[in-house]
ChimeraX commands (.cxc) that place a marker at each C-alpha (Angstrom):
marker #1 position -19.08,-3.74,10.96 radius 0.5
marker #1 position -17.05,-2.79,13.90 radius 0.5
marker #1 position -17.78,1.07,14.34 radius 0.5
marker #1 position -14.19,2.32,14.86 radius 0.5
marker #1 position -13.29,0.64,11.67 radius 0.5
marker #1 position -16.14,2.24,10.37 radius 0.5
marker #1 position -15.04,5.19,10.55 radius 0.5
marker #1 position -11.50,4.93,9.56 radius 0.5
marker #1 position -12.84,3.31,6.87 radius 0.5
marker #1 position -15.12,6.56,6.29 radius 0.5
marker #1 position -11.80,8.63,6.44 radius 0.5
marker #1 position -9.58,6.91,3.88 radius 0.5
marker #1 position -12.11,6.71,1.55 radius 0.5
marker #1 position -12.12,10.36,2.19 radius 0.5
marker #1 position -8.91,10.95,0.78 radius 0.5
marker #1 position -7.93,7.93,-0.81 radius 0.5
marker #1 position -8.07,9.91,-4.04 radius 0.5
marker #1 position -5.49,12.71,-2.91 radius 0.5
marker #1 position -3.12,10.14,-1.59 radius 0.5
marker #1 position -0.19,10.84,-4.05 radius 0.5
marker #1 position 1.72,7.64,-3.32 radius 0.5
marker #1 position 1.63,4.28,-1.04 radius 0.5
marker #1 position 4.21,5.44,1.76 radius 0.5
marker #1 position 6.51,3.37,3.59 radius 0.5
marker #1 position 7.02,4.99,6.63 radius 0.5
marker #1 position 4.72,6.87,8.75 radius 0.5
marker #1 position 6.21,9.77,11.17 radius 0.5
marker #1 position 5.03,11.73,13.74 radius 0.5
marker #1 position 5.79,14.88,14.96 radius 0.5
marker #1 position 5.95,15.95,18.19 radius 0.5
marker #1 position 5.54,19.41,20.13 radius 0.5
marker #1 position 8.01,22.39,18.74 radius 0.5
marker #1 position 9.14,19.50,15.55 radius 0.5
marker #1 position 6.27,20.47,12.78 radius 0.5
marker #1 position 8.71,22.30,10.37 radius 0.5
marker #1 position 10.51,18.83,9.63 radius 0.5
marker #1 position 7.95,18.49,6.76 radius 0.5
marker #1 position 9.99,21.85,5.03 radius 0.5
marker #1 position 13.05,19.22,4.31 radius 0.5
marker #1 position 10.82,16.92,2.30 radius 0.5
marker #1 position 10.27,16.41,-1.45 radius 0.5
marker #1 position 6.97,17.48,-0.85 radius 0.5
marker #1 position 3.67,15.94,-3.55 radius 0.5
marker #1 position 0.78,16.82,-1.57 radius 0.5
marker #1 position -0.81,17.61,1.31 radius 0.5
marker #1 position -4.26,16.98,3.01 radius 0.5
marker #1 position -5.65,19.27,6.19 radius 0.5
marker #1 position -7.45,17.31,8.60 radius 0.5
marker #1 position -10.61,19.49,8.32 radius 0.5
marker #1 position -11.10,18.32,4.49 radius 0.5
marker #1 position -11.02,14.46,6.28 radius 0.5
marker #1 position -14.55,13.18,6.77 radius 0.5
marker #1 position -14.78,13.03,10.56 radius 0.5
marker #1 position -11.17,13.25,11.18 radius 0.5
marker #1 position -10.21,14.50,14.66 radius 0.5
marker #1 position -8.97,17.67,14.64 radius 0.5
marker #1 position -5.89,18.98,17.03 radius 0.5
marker #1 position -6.01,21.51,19.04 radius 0.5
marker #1 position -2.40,22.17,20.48 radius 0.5
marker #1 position -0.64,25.08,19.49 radius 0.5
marker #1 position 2.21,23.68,18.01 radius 0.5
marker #1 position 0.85,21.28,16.20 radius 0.5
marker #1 position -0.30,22.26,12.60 radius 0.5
marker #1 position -3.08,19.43,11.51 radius 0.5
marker #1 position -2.23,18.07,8.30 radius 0.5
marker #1 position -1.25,14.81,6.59 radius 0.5
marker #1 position 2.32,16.07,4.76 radius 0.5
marker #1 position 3.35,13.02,1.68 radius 0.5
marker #1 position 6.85,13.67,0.62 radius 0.5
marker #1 position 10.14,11.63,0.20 radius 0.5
marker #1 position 12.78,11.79,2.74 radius 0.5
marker #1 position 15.92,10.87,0.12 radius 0.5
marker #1 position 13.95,7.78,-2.12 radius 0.5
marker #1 position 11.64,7.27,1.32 radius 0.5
marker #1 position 8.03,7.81,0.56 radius 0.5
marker #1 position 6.73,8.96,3.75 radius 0.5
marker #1 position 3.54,10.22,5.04 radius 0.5
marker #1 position 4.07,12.98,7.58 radius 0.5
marker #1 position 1.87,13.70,10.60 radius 0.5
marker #1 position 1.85,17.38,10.83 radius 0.5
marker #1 position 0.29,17.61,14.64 radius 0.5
marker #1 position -0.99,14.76,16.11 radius 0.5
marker #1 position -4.32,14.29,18.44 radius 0.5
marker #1 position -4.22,13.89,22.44 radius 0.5
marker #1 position -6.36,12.23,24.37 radius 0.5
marker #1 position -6.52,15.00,26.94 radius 0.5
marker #1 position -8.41,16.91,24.01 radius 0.5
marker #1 position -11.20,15.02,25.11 radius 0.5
marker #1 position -11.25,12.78,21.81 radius 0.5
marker #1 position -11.97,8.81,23.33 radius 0.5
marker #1 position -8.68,6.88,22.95 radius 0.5
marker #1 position -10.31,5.40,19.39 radius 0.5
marker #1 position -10.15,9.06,17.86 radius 0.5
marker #1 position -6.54,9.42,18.78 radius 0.5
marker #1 position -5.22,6.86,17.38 radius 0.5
marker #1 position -7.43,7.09,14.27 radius 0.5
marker #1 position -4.12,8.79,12.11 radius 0.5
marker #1 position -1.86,5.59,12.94 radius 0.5
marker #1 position -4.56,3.18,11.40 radius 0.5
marker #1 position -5.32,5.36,8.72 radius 0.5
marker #1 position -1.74,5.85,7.36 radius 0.5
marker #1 position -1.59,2.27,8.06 radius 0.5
marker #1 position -4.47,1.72,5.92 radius 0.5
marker #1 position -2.63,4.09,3.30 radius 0.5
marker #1 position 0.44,1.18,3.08 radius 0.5
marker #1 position 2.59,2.33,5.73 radius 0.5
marker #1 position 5.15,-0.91,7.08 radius 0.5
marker #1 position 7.06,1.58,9.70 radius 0.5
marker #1 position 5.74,4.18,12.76 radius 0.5
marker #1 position 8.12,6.59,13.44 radius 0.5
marker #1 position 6.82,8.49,16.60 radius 0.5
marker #1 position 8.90,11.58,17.88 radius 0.5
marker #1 position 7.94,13.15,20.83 radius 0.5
marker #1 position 8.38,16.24,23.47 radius 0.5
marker #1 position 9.23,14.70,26.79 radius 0.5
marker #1 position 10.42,15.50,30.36 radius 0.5
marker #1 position 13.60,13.68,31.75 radius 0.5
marker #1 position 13.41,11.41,35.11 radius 0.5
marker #1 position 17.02,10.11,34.13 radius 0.5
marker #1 position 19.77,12.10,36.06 radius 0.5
marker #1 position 22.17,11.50,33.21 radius 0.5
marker #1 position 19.80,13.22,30.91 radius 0.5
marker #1 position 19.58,16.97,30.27 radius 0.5
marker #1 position 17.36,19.25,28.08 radius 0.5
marker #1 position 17.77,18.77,24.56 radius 0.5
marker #1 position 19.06,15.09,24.54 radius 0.5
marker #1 position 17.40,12.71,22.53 radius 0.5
marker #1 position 16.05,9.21,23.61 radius 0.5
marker #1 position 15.27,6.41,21.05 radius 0.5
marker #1 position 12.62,4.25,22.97 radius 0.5
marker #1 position 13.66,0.84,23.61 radius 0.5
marker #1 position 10.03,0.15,25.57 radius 0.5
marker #1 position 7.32,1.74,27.22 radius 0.5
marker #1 position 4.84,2.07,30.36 radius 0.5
marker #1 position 1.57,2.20,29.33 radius 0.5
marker #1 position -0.56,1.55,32.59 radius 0.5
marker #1 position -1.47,5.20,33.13 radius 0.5
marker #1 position -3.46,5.83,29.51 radius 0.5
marker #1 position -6.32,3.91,28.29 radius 0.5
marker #1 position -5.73,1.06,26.26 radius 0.5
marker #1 position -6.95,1.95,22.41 radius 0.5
marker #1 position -7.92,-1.95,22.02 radius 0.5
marker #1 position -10.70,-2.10,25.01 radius 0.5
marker #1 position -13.82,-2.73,23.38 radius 0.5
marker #1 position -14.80,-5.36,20.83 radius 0.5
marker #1 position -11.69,-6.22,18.66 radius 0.5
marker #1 position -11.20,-5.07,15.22 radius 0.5
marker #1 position -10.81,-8.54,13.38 radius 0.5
marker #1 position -9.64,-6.88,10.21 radius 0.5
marker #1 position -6.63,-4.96,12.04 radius 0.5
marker #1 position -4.84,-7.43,14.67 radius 0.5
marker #1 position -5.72,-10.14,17.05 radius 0.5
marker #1 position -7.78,-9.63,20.26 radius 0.5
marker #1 position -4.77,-10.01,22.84 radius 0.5
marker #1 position -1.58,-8.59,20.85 radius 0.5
marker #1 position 2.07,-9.55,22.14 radius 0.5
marker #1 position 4.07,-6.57,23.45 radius 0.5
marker #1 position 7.36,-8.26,23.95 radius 0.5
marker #1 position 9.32,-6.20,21.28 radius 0.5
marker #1 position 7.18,-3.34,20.20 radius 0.5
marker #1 position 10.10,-1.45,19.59 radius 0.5
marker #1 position 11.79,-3.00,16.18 radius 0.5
marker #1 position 15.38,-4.21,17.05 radius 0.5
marker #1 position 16.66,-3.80,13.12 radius 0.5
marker #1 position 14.99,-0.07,13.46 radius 0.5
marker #1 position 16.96,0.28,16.67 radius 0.5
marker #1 position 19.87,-0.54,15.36 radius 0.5
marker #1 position 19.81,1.43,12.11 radius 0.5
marker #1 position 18.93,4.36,14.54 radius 0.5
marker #1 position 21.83,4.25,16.65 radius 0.5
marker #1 position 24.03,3.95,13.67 radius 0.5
marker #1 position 22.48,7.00,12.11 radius 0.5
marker #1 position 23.27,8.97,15.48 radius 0.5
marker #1 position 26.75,7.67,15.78 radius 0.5
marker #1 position 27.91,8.41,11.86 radius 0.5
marker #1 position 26.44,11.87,12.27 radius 0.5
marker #1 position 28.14,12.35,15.82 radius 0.5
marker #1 position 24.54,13.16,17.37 radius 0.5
marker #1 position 24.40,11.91,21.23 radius 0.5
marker #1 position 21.79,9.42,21.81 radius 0.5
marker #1 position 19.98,8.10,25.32 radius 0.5
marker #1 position 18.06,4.89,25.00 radius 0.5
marker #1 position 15.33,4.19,27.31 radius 0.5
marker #1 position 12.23,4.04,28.48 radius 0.5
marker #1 position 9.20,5.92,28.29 radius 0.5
marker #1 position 6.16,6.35,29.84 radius 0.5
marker #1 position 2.61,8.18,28.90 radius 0.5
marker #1 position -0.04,9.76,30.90 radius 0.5
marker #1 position -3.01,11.40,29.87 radius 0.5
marker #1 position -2.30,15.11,30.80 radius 0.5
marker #1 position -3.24,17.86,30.15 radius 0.5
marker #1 position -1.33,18.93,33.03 radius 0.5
marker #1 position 1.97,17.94,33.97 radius 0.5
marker #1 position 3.27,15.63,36.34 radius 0.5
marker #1 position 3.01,16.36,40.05 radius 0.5
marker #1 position 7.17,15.82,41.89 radius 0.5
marker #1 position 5.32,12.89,43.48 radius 0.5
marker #1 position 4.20,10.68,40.48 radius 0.5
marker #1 position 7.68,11.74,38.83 radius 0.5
marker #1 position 8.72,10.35,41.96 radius 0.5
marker #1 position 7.03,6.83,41.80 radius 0.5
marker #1 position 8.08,6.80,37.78 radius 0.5
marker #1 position 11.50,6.75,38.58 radius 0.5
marker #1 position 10.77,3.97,40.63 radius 0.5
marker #1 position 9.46,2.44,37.82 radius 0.5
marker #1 position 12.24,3.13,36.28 radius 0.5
marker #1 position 11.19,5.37,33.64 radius 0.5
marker #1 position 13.49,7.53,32.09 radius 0.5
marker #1 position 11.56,10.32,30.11 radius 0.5
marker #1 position 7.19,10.59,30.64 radius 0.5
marker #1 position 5.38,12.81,28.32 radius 0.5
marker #1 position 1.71,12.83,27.04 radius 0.5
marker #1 position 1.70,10.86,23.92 radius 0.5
marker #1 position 3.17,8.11,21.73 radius 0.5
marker #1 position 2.67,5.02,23.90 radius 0.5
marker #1 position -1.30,4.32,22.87 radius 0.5
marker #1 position -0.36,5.06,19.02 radius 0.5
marker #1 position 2.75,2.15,19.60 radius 0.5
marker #1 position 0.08,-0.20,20.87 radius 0.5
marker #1 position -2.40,0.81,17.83 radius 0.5
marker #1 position 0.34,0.22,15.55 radius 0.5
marker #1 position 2.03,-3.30,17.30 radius 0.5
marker #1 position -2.00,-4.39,16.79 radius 0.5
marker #1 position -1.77,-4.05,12.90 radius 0.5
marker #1 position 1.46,-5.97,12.59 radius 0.5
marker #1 position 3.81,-2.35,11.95 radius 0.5
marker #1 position 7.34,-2.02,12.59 radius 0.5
marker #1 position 7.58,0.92,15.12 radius 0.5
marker #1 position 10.47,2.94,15.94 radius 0.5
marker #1 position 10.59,6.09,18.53 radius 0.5
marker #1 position 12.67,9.23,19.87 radius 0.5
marker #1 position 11.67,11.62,22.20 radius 0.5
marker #1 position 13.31,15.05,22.63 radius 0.5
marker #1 position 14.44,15.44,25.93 radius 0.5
marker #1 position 12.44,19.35,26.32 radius 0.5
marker #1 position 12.71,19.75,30.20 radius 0.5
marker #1 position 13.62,18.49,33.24 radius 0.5
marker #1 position 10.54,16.73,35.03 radius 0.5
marker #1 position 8.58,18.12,38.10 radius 0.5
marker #1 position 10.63,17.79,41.58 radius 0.5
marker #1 position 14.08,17.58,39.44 radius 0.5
marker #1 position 13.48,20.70,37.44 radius 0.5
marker #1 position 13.69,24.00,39.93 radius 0.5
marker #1 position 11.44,25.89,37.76 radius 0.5
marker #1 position 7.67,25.64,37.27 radius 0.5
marker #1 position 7.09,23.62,34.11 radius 0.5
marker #1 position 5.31,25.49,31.05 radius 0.5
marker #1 position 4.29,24.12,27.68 radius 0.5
marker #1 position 6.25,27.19,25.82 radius 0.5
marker #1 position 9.24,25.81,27.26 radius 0.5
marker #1 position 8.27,22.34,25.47 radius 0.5
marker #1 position 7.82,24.28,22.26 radius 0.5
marker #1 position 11.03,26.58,22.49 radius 0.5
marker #1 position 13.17,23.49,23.45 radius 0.5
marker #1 position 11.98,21.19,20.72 radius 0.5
marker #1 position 12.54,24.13,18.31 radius 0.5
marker #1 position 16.36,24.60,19.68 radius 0.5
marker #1 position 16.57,20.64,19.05 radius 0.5
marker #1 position 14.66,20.76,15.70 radius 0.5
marker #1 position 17.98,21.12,13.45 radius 0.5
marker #1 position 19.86,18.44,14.79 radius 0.5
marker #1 position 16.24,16.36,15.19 radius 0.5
marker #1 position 15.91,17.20,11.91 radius 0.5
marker #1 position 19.22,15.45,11.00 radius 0.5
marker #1 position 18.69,12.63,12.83 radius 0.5
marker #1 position 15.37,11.46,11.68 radius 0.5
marker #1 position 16.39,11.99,8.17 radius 0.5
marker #1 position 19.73,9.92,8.42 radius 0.5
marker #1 position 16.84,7.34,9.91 radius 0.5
marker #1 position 14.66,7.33,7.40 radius 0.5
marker #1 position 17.20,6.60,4.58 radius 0.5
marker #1 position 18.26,3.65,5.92 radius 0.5
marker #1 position 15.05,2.34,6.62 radius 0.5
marker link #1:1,2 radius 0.2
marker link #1:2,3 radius 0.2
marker link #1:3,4 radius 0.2
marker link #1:4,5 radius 0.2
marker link #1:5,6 radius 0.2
marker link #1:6,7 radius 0.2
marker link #1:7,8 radius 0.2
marker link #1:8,9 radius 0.2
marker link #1:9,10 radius 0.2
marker link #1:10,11 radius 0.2
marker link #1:11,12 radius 0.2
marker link #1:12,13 radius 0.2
marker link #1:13,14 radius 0.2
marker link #1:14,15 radius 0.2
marker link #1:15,16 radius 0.2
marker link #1:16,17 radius 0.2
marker link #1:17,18 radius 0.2
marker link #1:18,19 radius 0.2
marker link #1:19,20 radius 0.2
marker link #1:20,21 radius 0.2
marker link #1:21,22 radius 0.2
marker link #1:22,23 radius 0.2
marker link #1:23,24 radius 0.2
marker link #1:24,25 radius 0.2
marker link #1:25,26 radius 0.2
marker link #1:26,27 radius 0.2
marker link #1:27,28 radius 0.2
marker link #1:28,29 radius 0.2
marker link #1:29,30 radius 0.2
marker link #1:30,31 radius 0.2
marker link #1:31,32 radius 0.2
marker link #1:32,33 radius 0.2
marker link #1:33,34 radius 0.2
marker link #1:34,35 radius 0.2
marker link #1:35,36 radius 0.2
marker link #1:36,37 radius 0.2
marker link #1:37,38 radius 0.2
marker link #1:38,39 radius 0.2
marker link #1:39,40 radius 0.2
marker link #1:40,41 radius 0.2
marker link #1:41,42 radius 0.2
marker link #1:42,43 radius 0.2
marker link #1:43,44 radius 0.2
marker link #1:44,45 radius 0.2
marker link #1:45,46 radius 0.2
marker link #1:46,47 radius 0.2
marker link #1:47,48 radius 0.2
marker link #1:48,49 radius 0.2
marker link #1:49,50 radius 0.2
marker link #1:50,51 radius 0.2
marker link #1:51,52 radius 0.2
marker link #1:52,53 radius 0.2
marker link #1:53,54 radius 0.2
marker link #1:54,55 radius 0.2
marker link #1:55,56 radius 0.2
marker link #1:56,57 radius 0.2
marker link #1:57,58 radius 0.2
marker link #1:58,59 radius 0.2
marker link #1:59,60 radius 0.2
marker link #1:60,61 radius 0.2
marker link #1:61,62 radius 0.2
marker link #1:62,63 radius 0.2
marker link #1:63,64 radius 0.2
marker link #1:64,65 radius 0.2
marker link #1:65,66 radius 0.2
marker link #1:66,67 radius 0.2
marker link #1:67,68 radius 0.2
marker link #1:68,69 radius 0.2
marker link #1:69,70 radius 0.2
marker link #1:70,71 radius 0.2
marker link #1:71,72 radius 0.2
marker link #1:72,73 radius 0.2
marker link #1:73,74 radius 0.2
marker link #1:74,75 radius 0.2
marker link #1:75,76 radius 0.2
marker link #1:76,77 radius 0.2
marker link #1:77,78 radius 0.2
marker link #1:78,79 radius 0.2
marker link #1:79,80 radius 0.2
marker link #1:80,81 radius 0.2
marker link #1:81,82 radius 0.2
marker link #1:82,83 radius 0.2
marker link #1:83,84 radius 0.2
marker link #1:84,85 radius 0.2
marker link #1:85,86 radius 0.2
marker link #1:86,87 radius 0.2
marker link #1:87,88 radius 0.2
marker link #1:88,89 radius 0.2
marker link #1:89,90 radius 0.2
marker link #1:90,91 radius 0.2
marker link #1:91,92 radius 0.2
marker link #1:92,93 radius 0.2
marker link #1:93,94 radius 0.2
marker link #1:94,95 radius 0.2
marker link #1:95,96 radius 0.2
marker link #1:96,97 radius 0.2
marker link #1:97,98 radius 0.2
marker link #1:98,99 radius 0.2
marker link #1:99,100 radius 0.2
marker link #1:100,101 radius 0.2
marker link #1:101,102 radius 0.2
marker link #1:102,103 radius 0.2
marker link #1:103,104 radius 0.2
marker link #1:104,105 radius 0.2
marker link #1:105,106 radius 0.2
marker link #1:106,107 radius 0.2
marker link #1:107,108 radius 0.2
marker link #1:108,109 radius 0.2
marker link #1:109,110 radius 0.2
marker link #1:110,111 radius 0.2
marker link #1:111,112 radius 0.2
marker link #1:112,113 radius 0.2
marker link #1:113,114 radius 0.2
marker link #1:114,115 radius 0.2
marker link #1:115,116 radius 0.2
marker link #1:116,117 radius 0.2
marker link #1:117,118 radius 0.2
marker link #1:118,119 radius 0.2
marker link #1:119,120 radius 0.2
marker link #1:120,121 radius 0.2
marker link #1:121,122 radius 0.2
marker link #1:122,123 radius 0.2
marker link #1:123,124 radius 0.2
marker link #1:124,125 radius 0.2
marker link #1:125,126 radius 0.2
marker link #1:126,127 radius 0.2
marker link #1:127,128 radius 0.2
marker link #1:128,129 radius 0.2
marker link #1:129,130 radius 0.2
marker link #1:130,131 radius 0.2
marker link #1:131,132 radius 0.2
marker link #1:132,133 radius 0.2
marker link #1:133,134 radius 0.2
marker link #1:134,135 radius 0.2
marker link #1:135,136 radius 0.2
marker link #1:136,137 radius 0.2
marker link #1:137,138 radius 0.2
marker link #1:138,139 radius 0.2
marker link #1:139,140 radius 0.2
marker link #1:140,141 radius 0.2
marker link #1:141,142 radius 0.2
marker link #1:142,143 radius 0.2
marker link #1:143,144 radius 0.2
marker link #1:144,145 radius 0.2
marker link #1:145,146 radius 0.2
marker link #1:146,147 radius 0.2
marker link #1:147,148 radius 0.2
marker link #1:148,149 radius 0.2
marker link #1:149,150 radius 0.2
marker link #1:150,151 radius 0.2
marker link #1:151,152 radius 0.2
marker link #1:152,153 radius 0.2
marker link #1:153,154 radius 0.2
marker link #1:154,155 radius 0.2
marker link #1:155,156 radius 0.2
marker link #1:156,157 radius 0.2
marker link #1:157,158 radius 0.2
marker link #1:158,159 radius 0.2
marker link #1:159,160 radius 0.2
marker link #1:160,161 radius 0.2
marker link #1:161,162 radius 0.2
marker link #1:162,163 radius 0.2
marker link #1:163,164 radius 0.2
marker link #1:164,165 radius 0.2
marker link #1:165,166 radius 0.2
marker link #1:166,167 radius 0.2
marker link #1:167,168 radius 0.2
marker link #1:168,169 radius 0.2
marker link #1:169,170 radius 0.2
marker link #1:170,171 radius 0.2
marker link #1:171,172 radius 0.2
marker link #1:172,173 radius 0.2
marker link #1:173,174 radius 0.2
marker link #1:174,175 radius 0.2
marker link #1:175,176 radius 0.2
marker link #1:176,177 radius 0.2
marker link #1:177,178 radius 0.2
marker link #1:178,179 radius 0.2
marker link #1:179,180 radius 0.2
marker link #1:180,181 radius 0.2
marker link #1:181,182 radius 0.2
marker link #1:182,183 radius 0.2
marker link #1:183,184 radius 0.2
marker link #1:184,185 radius 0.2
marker link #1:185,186 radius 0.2
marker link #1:186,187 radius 0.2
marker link #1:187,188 radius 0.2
marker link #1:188,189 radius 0.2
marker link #1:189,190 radius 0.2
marker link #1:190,191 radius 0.2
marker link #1:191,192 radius 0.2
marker link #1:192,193 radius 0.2
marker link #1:193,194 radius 0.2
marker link #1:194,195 radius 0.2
marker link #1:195,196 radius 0.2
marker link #1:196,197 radius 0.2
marker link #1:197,198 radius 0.2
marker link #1:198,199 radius 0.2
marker link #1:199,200 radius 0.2
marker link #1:200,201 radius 0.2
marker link #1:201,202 radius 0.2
marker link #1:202,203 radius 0.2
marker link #1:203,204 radius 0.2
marker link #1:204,205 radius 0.2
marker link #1:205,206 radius 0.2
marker link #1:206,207 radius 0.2
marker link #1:207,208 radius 0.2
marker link #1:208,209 radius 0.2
marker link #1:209,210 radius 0.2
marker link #1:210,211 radius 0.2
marker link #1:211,212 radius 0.2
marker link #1:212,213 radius 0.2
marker link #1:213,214 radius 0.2
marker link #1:214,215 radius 0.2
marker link #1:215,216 radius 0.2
marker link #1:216,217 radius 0.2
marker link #1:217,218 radius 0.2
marker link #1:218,219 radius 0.2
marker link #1:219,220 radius 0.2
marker link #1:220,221 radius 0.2
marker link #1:221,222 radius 0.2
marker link #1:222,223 radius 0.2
marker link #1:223,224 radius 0.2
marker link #1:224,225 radius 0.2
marker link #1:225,226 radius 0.2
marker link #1:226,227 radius 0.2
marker link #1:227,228 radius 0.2
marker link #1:228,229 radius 0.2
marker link #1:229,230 radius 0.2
marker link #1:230,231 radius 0.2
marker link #1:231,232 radius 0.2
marker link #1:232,233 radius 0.2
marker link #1:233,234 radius 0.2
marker link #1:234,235 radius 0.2
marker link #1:235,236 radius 0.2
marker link #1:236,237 radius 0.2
marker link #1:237,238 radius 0.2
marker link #1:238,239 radius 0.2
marker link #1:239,240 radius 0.2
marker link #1:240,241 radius 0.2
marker link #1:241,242 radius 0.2
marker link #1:242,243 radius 0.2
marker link #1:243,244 radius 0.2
marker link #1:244,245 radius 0.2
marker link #1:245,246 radius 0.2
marker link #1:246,247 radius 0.2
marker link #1:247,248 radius 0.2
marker link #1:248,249 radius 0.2
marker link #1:249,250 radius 0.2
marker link #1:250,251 radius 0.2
marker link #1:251,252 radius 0.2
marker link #1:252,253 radius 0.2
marker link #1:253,254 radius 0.2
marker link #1:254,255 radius 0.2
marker link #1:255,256 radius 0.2
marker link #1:256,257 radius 0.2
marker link #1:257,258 radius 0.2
marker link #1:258,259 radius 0.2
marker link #1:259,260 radius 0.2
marker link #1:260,261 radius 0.2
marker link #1:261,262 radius 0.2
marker link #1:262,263 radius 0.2
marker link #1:263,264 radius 0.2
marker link #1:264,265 radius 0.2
marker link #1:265,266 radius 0.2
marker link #1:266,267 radius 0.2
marker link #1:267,268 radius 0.2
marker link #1:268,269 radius 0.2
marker link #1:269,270 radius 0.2
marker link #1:270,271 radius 0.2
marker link #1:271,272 radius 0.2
marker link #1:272,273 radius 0.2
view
């Protein structure tokens, strides 16, 4: 057996006993967004230290625990802090979570996300629902042998983004009078952030928000057949656009200013999912 299924294998057998339901929709959490799990119907909750071989975050921020809870009549597993690949994990341990809540029954990926803005027409504390991606700048999670059991060997990325998702997105923002960018977003590996030069050659990419996540967990996810769905939360203004040096407490304290009207958002989301 393939030894990255192996061990995702090894972790939902883990657990598979403490899973309190089969959820439908899987969400992540971004930098300064972990209290979102306080508005769900909480049943249970599993830390990622009591997951056999489970990679563990690091980032302050970012709490490390599997929350399962309804959002309305949504069963939803919650990622409570999610794993970077500047943590040193290989790209196979980061995206470990997405096939294991897939492997719990999860049909949707809901990543949120801390970003920087490239976009002039953005400013700090917009949100972005992500309509594609760049992904040239992070390791691929499928090099290696393939995983026959999860997805084919050379996956089709020409809508990763669900268009009904989209759509139920931007009617959830418009009913609930909550401005919403739509663009694109890029990842690189971190940990530090982006010199004015490379934010310089993204926008000639034409990137509109770059952050440090998200983009290898979509591809994970696109693999295994999922419906995926994003927003990133617009925390700062990117290197060489921004006239202050960029810190990660800024990240935290912006996504927490967000964080009610987030909070709001990705609810109205979920319910009509």
């Amino acid at each position: 057996m393939n030894s990255v299924y192996e061990k995702v294998l090894g972790c939902y057998e883990s657990i598979k006993d403490k899973i309190p339901f089969t959820p439908k929709v899987a969400l992540v959490l971004g930098s300064g967004l972990g209290n979102y799990a306080d508005t769900m119907d909480v049943k249970a909750e599993i830390d990622y230290h009591d997951i056999k071989d489970f990679p563990i975050s690091t980032v302050p921020g970012h709490a490390g625990k599997f929350i399962f809870g309804y959002v309305d009549k949504v069963p939803v597993v919650c990622m409570k802090g999610r794993v970077h690949f500047y943590e040193g994990y290989p790209i196979s341990d980061v995206v470990l979570p997405t096939r294991l809540m897939k492997m719990m029954g999860a049909e949707i990926l809901f990543l949120t996300n801390a970003s920087g803005g490239l976009n002039p027409e953005y400013k700090a504390g917009d949100f972005m629902m992500l309509t594609d991606h760049i992904s040239i700048f992070a390791p691929n999670p499928l090099i290696g042998q393939n995983i026959d059991e999860l997805g084919t060997r050379f996956p089709d990325m020409s809508q990763v983004y669900d268009l009904d998702l989209q759509e139920k997105i931007r009617k959830a923002a418009k009913d609930n009078d909550i401005k919403l960018q739509e663009g694109i977003y890029c990842q690189l590996t971190g940990p530090s952030f982006e010199s004015p030069a490379e934010i310089k050659l993204l926008g000639k990419l034409a990137v509109d928000t770059v952050g440090m996540s998200t983009v290898v967990e979509a591809i994970a996810a696109n693999h295994m057949g999922m419906k995926i769905c994003g927003i990133s939360c617009v925390c700062n203004l990117a290197a060489g656009i921004s006239e202050t040096p960029l810190t990660h407490e800024e990240v935290q304290e912006a996504g927490k200013a967000a964080a009610p009207l987030f909070t709001k958002l990705i609810t109205e989301s979920i319910k009509s999912f």
